[in-house]
N, C-alpha and C positions, 0 to 999 in steps of 0.2 A: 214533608215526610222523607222524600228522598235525599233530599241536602243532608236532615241530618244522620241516615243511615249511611251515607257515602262519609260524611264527617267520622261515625266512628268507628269505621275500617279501615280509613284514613289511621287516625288514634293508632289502632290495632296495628296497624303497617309498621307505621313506624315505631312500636315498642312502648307507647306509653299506657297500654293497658296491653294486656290477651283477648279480654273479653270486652266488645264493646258495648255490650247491654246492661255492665252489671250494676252500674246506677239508676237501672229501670227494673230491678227486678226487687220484691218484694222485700220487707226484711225480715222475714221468715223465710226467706230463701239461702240466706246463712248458714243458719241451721242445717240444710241440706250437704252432708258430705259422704263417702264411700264408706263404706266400712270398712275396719282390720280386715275383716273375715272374707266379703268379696274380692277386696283386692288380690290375694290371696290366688282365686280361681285358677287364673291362667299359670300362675306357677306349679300349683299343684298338681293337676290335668297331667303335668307332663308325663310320662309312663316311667320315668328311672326316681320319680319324686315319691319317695312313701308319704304320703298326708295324711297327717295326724291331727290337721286341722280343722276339715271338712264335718260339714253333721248333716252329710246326704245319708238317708235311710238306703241299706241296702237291698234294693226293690227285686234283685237278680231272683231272691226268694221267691217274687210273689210265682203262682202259674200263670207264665204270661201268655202264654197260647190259650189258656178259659179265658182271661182275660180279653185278647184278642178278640175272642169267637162270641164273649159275650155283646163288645163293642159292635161287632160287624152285625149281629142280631138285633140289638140298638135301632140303627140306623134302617136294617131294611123292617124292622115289624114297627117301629114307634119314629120315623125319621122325622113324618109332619109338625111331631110334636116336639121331639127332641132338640129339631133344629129353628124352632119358633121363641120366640121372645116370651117370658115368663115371669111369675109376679115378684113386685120387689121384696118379701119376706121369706122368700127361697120355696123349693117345693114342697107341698103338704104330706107327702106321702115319704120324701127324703127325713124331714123333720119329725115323722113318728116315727122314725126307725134311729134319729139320732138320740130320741129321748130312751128307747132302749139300750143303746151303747152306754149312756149316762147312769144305769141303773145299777151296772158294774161299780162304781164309787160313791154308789148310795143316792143320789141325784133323781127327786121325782120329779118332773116338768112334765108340762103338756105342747104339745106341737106349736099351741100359739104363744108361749113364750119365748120360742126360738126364733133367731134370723139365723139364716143362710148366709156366710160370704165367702168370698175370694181367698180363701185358705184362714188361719186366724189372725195372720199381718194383719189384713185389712178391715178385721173386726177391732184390733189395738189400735189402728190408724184412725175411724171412725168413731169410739170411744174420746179418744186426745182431740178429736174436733170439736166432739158436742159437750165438752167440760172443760177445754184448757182458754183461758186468755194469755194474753203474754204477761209472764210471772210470776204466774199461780204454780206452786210445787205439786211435785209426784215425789213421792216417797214409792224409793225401789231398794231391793236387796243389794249390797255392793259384796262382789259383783252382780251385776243384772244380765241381760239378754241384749244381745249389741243391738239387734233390729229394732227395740223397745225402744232404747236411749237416742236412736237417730230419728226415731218417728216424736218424743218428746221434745229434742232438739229444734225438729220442722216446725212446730208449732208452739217453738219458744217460752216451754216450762223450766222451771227451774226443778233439776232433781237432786232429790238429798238422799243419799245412800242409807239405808240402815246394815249395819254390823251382823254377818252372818258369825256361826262355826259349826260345828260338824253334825250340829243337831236343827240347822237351818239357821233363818232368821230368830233375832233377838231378843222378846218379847220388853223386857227391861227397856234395850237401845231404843224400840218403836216408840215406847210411852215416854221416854223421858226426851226425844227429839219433837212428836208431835206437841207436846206442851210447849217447851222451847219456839215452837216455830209457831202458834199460836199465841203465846205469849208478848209476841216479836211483829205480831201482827196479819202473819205470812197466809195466803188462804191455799191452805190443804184440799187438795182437786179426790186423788184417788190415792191406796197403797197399789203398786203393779207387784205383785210377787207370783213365782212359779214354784207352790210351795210343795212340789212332788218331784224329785232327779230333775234337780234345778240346774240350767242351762244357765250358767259355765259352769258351776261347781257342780254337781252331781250328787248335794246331798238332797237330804229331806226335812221336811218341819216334823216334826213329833207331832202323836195326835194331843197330847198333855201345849205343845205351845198351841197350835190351831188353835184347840176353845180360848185361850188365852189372848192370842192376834186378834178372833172375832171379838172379845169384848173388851181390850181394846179400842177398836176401830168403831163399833158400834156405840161406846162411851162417847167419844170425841166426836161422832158425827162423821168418817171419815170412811167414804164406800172401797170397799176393795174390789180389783179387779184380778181375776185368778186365772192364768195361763195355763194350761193342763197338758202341754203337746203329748207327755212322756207316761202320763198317769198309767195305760193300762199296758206300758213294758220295765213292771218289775220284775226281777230276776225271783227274788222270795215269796211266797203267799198270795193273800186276795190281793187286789186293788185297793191302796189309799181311799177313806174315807176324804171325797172333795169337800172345801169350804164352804162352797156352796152349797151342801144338803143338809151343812147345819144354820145356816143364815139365810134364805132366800131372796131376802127383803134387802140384805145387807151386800151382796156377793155380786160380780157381774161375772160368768163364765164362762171363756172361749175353749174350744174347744176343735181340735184337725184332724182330717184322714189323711194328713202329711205323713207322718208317721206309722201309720197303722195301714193304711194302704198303700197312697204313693201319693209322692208330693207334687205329680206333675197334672193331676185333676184339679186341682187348686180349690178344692173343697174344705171350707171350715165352717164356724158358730161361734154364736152369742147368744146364750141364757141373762135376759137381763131381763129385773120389773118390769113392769108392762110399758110404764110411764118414759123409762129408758129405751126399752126396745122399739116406742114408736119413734123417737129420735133417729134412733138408730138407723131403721130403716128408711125416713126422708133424705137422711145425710148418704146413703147408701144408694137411693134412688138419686139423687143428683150427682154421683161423682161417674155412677156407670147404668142407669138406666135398670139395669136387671143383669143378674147372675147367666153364668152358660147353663142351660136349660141342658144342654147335653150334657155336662161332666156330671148335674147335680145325679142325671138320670141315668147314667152309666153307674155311678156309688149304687146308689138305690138299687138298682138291678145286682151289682154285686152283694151285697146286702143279703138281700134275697135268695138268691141264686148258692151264693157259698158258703162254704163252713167258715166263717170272718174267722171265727171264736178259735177255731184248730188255728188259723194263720195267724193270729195274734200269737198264740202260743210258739209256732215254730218261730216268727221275727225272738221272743223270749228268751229260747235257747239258744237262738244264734248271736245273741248279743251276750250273752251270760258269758259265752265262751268266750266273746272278744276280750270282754271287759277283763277276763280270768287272763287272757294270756297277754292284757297288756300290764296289769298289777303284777304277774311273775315277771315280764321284763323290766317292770321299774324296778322290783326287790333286790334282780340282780347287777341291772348295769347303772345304774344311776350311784353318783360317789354322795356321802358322807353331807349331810345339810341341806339336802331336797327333802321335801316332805308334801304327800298326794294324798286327797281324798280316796274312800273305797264307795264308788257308789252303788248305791245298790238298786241301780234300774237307769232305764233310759240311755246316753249316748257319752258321758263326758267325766272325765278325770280334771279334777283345778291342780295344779303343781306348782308349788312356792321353790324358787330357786335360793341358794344361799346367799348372806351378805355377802353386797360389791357386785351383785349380776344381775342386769336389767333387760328382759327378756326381749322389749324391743329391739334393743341393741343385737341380742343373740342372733335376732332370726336373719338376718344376711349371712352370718356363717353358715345356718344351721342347711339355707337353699342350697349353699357351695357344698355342703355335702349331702345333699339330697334328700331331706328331711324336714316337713314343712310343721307346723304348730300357729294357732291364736296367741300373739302378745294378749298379755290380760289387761295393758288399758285400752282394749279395745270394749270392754267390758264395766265399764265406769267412765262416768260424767266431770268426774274432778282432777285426773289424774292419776289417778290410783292405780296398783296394777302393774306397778314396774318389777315385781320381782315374781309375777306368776304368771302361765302359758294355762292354756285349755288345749287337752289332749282328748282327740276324738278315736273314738274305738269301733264306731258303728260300723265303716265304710271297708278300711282294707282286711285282707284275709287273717288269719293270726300269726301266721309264719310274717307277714309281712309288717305288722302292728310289731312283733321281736324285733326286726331287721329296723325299723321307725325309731325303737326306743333308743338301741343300740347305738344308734348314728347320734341320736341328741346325747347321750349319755358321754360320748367323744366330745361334742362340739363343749358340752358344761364342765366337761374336765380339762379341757385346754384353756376355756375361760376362768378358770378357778386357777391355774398353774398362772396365765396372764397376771391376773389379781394380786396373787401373793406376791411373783416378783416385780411388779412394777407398780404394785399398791396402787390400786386404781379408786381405792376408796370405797364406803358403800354406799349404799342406797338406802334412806329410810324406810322402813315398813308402812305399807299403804292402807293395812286395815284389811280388813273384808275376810274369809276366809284364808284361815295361815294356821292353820294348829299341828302338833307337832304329831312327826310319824306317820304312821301308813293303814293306823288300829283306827281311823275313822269309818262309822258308819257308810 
């Protein structure tokens, strides 16, 4: 054992690998790389960097002094309990108060169809374990949710995009790929869609495609799984009718107080058939034994204790405004051949740049002058993505969301002036959302 660990630092020494383990490491370990989006972090953080990249909810809202003083009550009236080991299907009493939150987008469940997890990463992480082999497909929206496509990556599925536009996903594109790919032999695992202010684009499914997606997917035999992070911050009206309260049978449903409370309790859910959700929870019991007993019970008490319903509504307006005053700065400073979603809820703008400009490439200009953004093939499995950015609105102020735009709207008109005189060529169209104008939903 020791010869050969001395052997491959050896190796490592002398340059013929970096890592001397990496022939011992799984090969689902491949799969495992950074994302666009965290890489990102440390640039954006800086304080002269407007990030337009980021999709941290802005928590500054919540009252963090109740919040506080709820936490510190926590701990001295219920500590024995809060800080003890608890069951692996999350708490009972958190779990009837999630199936209320659920009720808001039509969603009837009962306490015991839910699990508890570790925000809803790890209920999509847990899902991709107890369904995928190495490559079996997931069928996901292109673009998708980068966190999605690197947790299908780890566990070596193959994903096939379906064709969005301004009215969500394709209805047509699904049916006529899921055949194809059955056809062909291919075994279709899950659809992963976030079919409410879909994370990167920011549109939405219609309720005329939903019934259409569920049958669909319920034709072919093909379970979907429905990501919800965004569902109850639409800017317009009630809350989207979820997929899940027209399919039960058919649907798996995560669901977070990432967004709606704070993402640093790391509180989420999985509504799935029974037969799924005990899966769920053995896979969940062996990766970490049990959920923190404290954050479940810190929610739950928030829950309880606050007007949730009033602060969903103030995050609502405070993001209306963002969204509003990053749509006027795109109107104004962005040149001739960009073209942005208008979404109507949640956290994100998708913007197609013009032929000849591929947003990867932009984003070192764009740091040098102080203006950070998602490349969008961060956001696709294939490649795809090279001519559009995800613009986040959630996080900075709106004076400073102008001041963001303005600076990318510079960095794309010196790259368009680059273009013309030294004809750098263009770039194919990658698919996925790209429709023209600014008139999308």
């Amino acid at each position: 054992m020791t010869h050969e660990l001395d052997h491959g630092r050896t190796n490592a020494a002398h340059g013929s690998r970096i890592d001397a383990y990496v022939d011992r490491y799984a090969a689902r370990a491949a799969g495992m790389v950074a994302s666009e989006i965290r890489a990102l972090f440390a640039v954006a953080s800086r304080p002269e960097v407007v990030s337009l990249g980021s999709g941290m909810p802005y928590i500054t809202a919540l009252p963090l002094d109740v919040v506080g003083d709820l936490v510190a009550d926590l701990v001295a009236t219920r500590g024995s309990v809060a800080l003890q080991y608890g069951g692996g299907q999350g708490d009972p009493a958190l779990r009837e108060q999630i199936c209320e939150v659920m009720r808001l987008e039509g969603i009837e469940a009962g306490a015991d169809d839910i699990m508890v997890t570790v925000g809803s990463q790890q209920a999509l992480d847990l899902i991709t374990r107890i369904f995928i082999d190495p490559g079996d497909v997931v069928l996901a929206e292109g673009p998708s949710y980068a966190g999605a496509l690197g947790t299908f990556a780890a566990y070596q599925a193959k994903v096939v995009h379906i064709a969005m536009d301004d009215q969500g996903l394709i209805p047509e594109a699904l049916a006529q790929t899921i055949y194809a790919l059955q056809a062909a032999g291919n075994r279709i695992k899950f659809l992963y869609t976030i079919p409410t202010f879909q994370n990167p684009a920011g549109v939405t499914l219609n309720e005329v495609r939903r019934r259409q997606v569920l049958e669909i997917c319920r034709r072919a035999g093909v379970l979907v799984v429905e990501d919800n992070p965004y569902g109850l911050l639409g800017f317009d009206g009630e809350p989207m009718r979820a997929l899940r309260a027209d399919d039960p049978d058919g649907v798996v449903y995560l669901g977070s107080f990432s967004k709606t409370l704070a993402p640093g309790f790391r509180v989420g859910w999985a509504v799935a058939p029974h037969a799924i959700r005990d899966k769920l929870v053995l896979a969940m019991e062996s990766a970490v034994l049990s959920h923190s007993t404290f954050t479940q019970l810190a929610v739950g008490q928030y829950l309880t204790t606050q007007p949730w319903r009033e602060q969903i509504k103030t995050f609502r307006e405070l993001y209306r405004e963002r969204r509003d005053a990053m749509l006027s700065a795109l109107e104004v400073f962005m040149p001739p051949g960009c073209t942005w979603t208008r979404p109507a809820g949640g956290f994100f703008v998708w913007m197609t740049l013009p032929e000849g400009l591929n947003s990867k490439a932009l984003l070192p200009r764009a740091i040098a002058e102080r203006v950070a953004f998602v490349p969008g093939t961060g956001f696709y499995s294939d490649g795809g993505g090279t001519r559009n950015m995800r613009l986040s609105f959630c996080y900075p102020e709106p004076d400073r969301i102008k001041e963001g735009v303005r600076r990318l709207a510079g960095v794309i008109e010196q790259e368009l002036r680059m273009r013309d005189t030294f004809g750098t060529g263009s770039i194919p169209r990658q698919g996925g959302v790209d429709t023209p104008g600014p008139d999308l939903a």
